[in-house]
TIBA-55662 format. One line per 2 residues: their letters; for each residue x, y, z of C-alpha. Coordinates in Angstrom, 2 decimals. Each point is the difference from the previous one (the first is absolute). Layout:
BEGIN
a) X/Y/Z ~ ...
***
This chain:
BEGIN
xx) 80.40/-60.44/-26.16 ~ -2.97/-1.76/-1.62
xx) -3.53/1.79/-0.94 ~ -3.12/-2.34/1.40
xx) -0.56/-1.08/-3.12 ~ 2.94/-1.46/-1.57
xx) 1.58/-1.71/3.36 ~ -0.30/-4.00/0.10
xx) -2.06/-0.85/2.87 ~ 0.39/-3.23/1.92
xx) -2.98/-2.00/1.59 ~ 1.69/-2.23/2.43
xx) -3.29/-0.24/2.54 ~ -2.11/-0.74/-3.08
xx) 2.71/-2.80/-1.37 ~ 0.07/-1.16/3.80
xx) -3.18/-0.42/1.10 ~ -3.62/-1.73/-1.49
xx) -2.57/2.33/-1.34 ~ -3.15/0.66/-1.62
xx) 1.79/0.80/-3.67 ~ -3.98/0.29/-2.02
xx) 0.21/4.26/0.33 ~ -3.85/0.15/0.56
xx) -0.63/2.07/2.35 ~ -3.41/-0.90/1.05
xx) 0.31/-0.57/4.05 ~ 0.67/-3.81/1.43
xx) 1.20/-1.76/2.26 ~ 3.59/-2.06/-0.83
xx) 1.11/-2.48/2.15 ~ 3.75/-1.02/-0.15
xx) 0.85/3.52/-2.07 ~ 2.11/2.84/1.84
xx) -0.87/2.30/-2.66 ~ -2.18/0.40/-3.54
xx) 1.44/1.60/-3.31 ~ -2.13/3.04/-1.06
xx) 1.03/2.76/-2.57 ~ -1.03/3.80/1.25
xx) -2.83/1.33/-2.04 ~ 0.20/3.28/-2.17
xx) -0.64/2.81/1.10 ~ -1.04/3.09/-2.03
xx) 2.63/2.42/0.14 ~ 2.84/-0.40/2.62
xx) 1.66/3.23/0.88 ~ 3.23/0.19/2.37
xx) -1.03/2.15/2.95 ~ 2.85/-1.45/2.03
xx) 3.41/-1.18/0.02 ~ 2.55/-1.36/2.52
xx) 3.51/1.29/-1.29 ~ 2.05/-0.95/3.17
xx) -1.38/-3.88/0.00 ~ -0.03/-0.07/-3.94
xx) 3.65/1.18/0.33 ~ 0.28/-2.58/2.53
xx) -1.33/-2.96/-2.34 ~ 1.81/1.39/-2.52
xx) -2.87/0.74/-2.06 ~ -0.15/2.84/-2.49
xx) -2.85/2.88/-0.17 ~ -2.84/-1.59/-1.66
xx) -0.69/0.44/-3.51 ~ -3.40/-0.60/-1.70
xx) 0.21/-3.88/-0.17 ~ 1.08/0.36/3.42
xx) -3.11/2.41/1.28 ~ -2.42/-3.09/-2.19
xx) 2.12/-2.92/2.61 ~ -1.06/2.59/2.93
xx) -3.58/0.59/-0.99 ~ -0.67/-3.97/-0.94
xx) 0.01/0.05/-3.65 ~ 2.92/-1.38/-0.61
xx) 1.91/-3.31/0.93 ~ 3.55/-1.05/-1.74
xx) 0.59/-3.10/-0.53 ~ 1.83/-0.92/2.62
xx) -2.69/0.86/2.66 ~ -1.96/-3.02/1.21
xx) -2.57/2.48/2.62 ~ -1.68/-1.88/2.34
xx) -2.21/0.82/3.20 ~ 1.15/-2.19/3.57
xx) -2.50/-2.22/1.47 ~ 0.26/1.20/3.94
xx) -2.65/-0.61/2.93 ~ -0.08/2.10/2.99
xx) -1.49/0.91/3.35 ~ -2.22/3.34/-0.43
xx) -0.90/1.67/3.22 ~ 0.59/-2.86/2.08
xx) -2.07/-2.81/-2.20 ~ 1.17/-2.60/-2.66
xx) -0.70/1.12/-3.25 ~ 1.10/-2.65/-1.81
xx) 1.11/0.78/-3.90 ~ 0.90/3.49/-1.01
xx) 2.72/0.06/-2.07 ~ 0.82/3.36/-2.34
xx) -3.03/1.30/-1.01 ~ 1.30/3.45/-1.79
xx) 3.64/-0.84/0.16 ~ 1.94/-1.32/-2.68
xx) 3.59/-0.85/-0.09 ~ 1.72/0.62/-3.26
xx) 2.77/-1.95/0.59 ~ 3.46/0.39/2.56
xx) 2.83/2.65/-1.51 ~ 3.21/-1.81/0.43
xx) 3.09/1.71/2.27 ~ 3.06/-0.90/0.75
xx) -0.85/-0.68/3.34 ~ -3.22/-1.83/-0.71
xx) -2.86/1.25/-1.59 ~ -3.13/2.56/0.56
xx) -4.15/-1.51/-0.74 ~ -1.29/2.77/-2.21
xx) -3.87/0.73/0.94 ~ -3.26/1.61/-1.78
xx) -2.36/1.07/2.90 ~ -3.38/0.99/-2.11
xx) 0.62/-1.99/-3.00 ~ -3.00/-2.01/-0.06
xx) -1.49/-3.27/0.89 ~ 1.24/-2.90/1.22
xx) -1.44/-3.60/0.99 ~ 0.48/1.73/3.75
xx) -2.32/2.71/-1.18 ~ -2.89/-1.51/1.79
xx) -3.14/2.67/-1.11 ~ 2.59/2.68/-0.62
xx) 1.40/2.01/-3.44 ~ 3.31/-0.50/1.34
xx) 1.09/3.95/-0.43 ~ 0.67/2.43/2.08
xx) -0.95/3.97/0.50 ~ 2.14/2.85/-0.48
xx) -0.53/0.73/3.51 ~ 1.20/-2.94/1.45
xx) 3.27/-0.36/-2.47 ~ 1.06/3.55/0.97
xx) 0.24/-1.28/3.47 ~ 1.63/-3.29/-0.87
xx) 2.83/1.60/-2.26 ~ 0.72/2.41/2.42
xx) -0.15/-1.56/2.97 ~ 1.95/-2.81/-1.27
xx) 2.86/2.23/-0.43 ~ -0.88/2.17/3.02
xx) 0.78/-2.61/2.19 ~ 3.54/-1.08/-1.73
xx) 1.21/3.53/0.65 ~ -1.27/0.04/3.37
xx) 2.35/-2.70/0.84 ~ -3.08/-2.26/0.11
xx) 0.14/-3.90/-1.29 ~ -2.47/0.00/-3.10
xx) -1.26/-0.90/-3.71 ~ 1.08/2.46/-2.57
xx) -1.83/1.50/-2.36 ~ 1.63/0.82/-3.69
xx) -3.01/1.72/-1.58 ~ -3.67/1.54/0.10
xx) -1.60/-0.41/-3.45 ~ -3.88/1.56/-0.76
xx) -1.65/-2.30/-2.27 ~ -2.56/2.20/-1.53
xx) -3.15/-2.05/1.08 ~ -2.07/0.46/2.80
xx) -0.71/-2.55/2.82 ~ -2.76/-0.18/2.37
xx) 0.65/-0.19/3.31 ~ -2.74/0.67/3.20
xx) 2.88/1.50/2.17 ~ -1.70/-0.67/3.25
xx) -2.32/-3.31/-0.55 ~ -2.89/2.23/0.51
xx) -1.44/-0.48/-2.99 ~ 1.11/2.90/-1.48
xx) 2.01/-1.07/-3.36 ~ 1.29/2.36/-2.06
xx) 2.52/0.08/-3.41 ~ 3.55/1.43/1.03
xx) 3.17/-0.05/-2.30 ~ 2.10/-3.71/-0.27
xx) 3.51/0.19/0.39 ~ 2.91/-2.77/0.49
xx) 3.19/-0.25/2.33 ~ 2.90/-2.20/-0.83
xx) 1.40/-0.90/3.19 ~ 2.95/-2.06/0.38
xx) 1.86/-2.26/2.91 ~ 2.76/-2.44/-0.06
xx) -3.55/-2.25/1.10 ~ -3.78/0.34/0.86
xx) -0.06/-2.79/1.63 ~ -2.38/0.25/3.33
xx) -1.02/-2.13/2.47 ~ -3.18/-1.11/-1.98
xx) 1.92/-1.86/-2.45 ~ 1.15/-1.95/2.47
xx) -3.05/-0.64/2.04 ~ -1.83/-0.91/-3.33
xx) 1.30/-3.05/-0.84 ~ 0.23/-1.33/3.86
xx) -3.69/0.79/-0.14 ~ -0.21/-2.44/-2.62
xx) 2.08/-2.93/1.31 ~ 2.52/0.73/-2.79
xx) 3.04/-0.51/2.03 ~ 2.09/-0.89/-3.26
xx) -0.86/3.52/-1.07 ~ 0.46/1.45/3.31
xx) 3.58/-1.41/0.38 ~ 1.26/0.69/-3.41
xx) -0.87/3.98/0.21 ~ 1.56/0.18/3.50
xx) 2.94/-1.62/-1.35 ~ 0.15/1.80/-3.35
xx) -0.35/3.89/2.50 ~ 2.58/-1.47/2.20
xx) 2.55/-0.33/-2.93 ~ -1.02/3.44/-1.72
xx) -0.62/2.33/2.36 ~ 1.44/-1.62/3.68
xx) 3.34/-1.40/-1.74 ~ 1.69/0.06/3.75
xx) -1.86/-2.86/1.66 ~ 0.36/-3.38/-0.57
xx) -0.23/-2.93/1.78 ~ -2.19/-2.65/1.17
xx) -1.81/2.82/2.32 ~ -0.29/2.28/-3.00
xx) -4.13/0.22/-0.04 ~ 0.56/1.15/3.54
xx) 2.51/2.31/-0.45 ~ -1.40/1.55/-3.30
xx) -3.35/0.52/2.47 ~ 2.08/2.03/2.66
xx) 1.22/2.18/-2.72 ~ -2.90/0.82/-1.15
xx) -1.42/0.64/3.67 ~ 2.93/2.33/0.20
xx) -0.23/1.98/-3.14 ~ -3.80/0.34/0.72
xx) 0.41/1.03/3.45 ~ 2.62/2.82/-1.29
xx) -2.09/0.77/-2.78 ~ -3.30/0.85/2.62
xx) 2.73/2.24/2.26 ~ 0.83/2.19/-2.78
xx) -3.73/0.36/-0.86 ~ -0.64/1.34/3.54
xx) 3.40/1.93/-0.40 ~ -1.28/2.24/-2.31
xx) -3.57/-0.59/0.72 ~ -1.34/-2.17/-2.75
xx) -3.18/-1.58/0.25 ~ -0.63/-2.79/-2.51
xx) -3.71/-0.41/0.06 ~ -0.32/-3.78/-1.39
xx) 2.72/-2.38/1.87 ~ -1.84/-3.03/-1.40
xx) 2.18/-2.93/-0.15 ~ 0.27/0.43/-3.86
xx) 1.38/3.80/0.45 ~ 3.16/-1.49/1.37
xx) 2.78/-0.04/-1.69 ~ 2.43/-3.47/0.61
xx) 2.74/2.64/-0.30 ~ -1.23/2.47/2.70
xx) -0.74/2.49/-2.52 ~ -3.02/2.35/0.05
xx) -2.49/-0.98/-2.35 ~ -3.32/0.59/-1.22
xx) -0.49/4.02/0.54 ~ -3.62/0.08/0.24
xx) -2.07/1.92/2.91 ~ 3.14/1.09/1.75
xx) 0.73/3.40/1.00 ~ 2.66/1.74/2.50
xx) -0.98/0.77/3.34 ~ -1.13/3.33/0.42
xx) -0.99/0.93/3.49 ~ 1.15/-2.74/2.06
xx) -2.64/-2.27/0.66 ~ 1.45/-4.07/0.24
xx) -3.77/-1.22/-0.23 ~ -0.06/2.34/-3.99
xx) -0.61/-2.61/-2.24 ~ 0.00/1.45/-3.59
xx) -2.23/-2.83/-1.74 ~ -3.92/0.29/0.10
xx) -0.09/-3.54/-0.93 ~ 1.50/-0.24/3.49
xx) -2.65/1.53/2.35 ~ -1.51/-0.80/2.97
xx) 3.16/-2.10/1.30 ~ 3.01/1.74/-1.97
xx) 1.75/-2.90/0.82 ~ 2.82/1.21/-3.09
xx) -0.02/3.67/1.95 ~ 3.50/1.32/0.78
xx) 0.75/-1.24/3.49 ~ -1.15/-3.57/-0.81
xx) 2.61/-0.69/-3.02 ~ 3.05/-1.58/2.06
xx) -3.20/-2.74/1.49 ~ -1.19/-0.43/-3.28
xx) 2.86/-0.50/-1.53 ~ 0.67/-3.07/2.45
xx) -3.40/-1.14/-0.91 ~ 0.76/-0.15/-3.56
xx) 3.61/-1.58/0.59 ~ -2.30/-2.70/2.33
xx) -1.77/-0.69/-2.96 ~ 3.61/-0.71/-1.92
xx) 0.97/-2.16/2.45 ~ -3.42/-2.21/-0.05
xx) 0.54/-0.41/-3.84 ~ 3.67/-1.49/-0.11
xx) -0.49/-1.58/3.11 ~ -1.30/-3.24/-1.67
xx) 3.45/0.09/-1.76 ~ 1.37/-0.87/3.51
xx) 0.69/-2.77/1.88 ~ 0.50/1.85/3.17
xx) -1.90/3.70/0.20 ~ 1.53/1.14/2.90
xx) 2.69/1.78/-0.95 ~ -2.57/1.18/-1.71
xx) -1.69/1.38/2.23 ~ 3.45/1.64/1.82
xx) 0.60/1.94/-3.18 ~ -3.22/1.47/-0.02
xx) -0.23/0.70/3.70 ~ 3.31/1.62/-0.53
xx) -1.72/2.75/-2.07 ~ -1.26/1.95/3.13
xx) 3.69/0.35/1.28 ~ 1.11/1.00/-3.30
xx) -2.47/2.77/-0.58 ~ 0.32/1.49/3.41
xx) 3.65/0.35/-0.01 ~ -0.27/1.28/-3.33
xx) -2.73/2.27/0.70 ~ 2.05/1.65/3.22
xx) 3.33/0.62/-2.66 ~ -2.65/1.83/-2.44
xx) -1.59/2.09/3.05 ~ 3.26/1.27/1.13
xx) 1.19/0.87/-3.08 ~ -2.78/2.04/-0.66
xx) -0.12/1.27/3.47 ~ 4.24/1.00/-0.64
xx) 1.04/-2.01/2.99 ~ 3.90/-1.56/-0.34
xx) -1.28/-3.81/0.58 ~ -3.26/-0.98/2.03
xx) 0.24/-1.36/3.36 ~ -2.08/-2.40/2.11
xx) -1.52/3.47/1.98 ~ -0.59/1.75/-3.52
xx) -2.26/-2.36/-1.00 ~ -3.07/1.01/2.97
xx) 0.91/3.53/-1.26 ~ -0.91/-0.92/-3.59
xx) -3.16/-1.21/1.30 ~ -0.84/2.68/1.59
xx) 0.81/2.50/-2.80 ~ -2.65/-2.31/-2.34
xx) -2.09/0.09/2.87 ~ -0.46/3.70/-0.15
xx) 0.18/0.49/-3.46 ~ -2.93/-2.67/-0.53
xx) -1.72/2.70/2.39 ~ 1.04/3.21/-1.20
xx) -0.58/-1.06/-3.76 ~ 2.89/2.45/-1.70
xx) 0.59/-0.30/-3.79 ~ 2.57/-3.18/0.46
xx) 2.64/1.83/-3.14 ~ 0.12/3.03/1.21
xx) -0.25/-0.78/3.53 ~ 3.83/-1.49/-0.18
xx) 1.11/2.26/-1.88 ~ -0.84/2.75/2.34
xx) 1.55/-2.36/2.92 ~ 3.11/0.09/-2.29
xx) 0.01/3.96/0.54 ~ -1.03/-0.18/3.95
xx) 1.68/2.13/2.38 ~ 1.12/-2.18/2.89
xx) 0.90/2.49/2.43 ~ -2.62/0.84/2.08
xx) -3.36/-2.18/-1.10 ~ -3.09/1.30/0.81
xx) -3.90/-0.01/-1.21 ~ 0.19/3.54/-1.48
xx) 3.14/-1.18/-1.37 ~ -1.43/-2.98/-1.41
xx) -3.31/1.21/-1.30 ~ 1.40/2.52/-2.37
xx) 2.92/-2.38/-0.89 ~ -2.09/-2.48/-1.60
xx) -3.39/2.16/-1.02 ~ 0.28/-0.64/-3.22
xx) -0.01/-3.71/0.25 ~ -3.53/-0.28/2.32
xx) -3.19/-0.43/-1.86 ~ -1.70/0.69/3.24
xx) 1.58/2.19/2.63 ~ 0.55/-2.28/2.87
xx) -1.81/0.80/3.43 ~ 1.97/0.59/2.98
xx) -0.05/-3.43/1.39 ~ 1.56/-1.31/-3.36
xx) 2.45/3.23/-0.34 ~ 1.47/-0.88/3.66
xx) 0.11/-3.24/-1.17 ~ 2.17/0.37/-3.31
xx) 2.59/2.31/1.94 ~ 0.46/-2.42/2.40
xx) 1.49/-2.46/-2.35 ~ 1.38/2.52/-2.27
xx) 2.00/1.24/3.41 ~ 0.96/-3.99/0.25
xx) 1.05/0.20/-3.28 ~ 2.17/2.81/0.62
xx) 2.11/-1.14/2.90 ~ 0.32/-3.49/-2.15
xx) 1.21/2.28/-2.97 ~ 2.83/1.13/2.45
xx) 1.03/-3.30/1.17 ~ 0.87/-0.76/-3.69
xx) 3.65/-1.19/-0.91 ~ -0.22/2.33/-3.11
xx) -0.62/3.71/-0.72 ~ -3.21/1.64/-0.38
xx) 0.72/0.63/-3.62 ~ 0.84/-4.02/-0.32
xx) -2.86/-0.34/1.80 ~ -2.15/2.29/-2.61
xx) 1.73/-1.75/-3.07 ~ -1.41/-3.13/0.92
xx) -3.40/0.87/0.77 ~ 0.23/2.23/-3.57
xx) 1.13/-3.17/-1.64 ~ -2.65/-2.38/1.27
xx) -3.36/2.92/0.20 ~ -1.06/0.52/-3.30
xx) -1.23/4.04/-1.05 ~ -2.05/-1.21/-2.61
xx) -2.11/-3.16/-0.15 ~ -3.20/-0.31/-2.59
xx) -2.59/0.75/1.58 ~ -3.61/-0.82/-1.37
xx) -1.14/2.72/-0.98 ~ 3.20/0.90/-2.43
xx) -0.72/-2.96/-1.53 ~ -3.51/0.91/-0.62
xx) 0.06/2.62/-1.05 ~ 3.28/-0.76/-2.41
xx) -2.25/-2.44/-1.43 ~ -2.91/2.61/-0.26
xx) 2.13/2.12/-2.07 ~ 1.14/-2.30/-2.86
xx) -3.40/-0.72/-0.62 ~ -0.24/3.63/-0.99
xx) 2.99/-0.24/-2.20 ~ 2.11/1.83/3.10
xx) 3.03/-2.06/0.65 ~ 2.05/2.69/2.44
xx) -0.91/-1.36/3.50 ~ 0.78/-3.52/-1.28
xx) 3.22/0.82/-1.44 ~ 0.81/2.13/3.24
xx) -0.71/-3.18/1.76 ~ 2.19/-2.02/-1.82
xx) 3.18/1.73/0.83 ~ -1.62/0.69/3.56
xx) 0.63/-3.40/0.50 ~ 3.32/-0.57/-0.54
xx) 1.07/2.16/2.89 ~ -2.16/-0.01/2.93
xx) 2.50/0.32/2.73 ~ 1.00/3.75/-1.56
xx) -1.85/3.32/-0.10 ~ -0.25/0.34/-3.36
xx) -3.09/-0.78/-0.09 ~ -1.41/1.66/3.48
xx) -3.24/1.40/-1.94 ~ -1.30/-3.48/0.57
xx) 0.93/0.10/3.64 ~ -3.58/0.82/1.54
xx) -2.96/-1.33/1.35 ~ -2.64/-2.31/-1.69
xx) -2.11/2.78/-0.53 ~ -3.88/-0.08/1.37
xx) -1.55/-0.38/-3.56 ~ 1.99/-3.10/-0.37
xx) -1.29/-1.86/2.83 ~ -3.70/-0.19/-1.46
xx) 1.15/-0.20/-3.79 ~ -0.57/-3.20/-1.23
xx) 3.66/-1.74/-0.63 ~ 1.68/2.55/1.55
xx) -0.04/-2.00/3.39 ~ -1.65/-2.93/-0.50
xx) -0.37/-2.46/-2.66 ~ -1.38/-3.31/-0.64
xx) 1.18/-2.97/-1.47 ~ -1.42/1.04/-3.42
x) 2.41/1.39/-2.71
***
């Protein structure tokens, strides 16, 4: 075990690749440079409010001590660091926006394993030349979502980002939460986050932008050998690309699995390793509604909402595909690969839904009966957690609408009208005689669905008001939270299991946010 501060760091994308190495942070433009070096800026007084044990355990890190908290806050860099911010472009809501790059991340430096290594990460730590016009910090708000989400999602089964720590910095940072021109000071804080890679599709589509195919090919080689060691080959580019269609598609299916909604699928939130990345405006559905979209920044067209993320996500792999195309001398394999990615989800997508529906496999005629249970749900609107976990307790002997109304009462926001109540028993006495025509038990049946429905899920308003709290000095709910999260397929922790309450669907940031944080 090694503390943060006395472990030797290696640097292998820094030693690998051109970059800016001045450290001034004013923002730029550079041509030919995957990334810039910049050193995090002090902060005033950096106090551990949060602490990964399982992943530190994992990394084989010890429990910070106070050189360690300094390396967490930004105030500190050994001398083996060499922090630098990537140089990335991307595709926001649909348009080119040419350079972006890290503008308030910082990446200390990768902690060697013996199975490769882990990029280190300061979210909040200050400008960068990718700062554009912003301070390059973050809000207290917005890192209590990001640490705990981070980890949310890796307990949930969920490909993601981790997140090591949550550090307050003791200054305040002004932030207009809503772009409505209504700024206001709120407490900075910082979240190391770590991945064997950030990598996204922006760093790719960056240098193709720029005709710097040398660049291009030597990054795409250099992931290939670090993080896709199985392919090789001639073909390699194009089976690298159908990898990552793959572990993007799988990535979106677990999303809707436990109904995550990301918020910002830009091309630069995409991980090359089909990890979830970037927790900004996201939330968990609530009610079920595939048109929510959780990011203001995303109204009128919510094209990021929750039943547009498996298109998007083909958008954004589209958008791959155009930038190492030029690498090759024939696209349409190409082009195969990605057309490949609808078949992929799909099947995918019908494995998750049976699981969670408890059926033994899912056949060709389960698949219209899968529709039509979305179909109704989309109508009836039921609280999407606690709707399958009630369907995990249904009585499937004799089905009908009295039957079903009290069933799942607690999980409607609205009681359904008659037309809509006739319409969810229907299916739901589908789903029964399907139930029966299982090759397993009903108590097989109900350890599946337990396994794949998660009781707990952070909702919106937890976070909130978590976040609320520790500005008061109040750390309970977020420490609650913390363990929540570990186990959110048990009932330890079925005090969380209940409705979004009404308050929380007018508070602002306890349904939707904005880009802002």
């Amino acid at each position: 075990m090694n503390t943060l501060s006395n472990k030797e760091y290696s640097n292998d994308f820094v030693n690998a690749f051109p970059g800016d190495k001045s450290g001034k942070t004013h923002p730029r433009q550079t041509p030919g440079m995957l990334y810039s070096l910049v050193v995090p800026t002090p902060v005033n007084k950096p106090d551990l409010i949060g602490w990964s044990e399982d992943l530190a355990k994992e990394l084989g890190i010890e429990n910070p001590q106070a050189s360690d908290i300094e390396i967490l806050g930004g105030n500190l860099v050994t001398t083996t660091m060499q922090p630098y911010a990537a140089c990335y472009a991307g595709h926001q809501f649909g348009n080119w926006a040419g350079q972006l790059g890290d503008g308030r991340a910082i990446t200390l430096g990768e902690w060697p394993m013996h199975d490769g290594s882990w990029e280190i990460q300061l979210k909040g730590a200050g400008p960068t030349a990718y700062s554009r016009r912003a301070d390059g910090r973050a809000v207290l708000r917005s890192s209590v979502r990001e640490y705990l989400m981070s980890e949310a999602m890796y307990y949930l089964g969920v490909p993601t980002t981790r997140a090591l720590s949550l550090v307050s910095t003791g200054d305040n940072v002004l932030r207009d939460m809503f772009y409505n021109g209504n700024a206001a000071y709120e407490p900075g804080a910082i979240v190391a986050r770590v991945a064997p890679t950030f990598l996204r599709f922006g760093n790719f589509e960056m240098p193709a932008s720029r005709n710097e195919f040398e660049n291009l090919r030597k990054l795409i080689d250099w992931t290939i050998q670090r993080y896709f060691t199985e392919i090789k080959g001639e073909d390699k580019i194009v089976r690298w690309f159908g990898e990552v269609v793959k572990r993007t598609a799988k990535m979106v299916v677990e999303w809707l699995r436990v109904g995550f909604v990301h918020g910002v699928m830009n091309s630069d939130n995409m991980s090359i390793l089909g990890l979830t990345i970037d927790y900004g405006p996201y939330s968990f559905l609530d009610n079920y509604d595939p048109d929510f979209t959780p990011n203001t920044t995303d109204l009128p067209g919510k094209r990021y909402a929750f039943g547009k993320q498996a298109s998007i996500a083909y958008w954004n792999l589209g958008c791959l595909a155009n930038a190492i195309a030029p690498l090759l001398k024939d696209t349409e394999p190409l082009g195969k690969v990605l057309q490949g990615y609808e078949q992929i989800f799909w099947t995918t997508y019908y494995e998750m839904m049976g699981r969670k529906l408890g059926f033994d496999k899912v056949y060709n005629e389960d698949i219209e009966l899968i529709t039509q249970i979305e179909k109704v749900l989309t109508e009836v609107q039921p609280d999407m957690t606690i709707f399958y976990q009630l369907l995990i307790q249904f009585p499937l002997e004799k089905v009908d609408s009295g039957l079903v109304k009290t069933h799942f009462e607690n999980s409607f926001y609205i009681q359904p009208d008659e037309i809509s109540l006739s319409e969810l028993t229907k299916v739901l006495v589908a789903y029964a005689e399907r139930i029966k025509k299982n090759n397993i038990s009903i108590s097989e049946s109900a350890e599946i669905m337990r396994a794949n429905n998660p009781r707990f899920i952070l909702r919106n308003y937890l976070l909130h008001q978590s976040a609320e709290e520790l500005v008061k000095g109040d750390d309970k709910l977020f420490k609650e939270l913390q363990e929540a999260i570990k186990t959110p397929y048990s009932n330890k922790w079925d005090k969380f299991m209940v409705k979004r309450p009404g308050w929380a669907s007018q508070k602002a940031g306890c349904s939707m946010l904005s880009c802002s944080s």
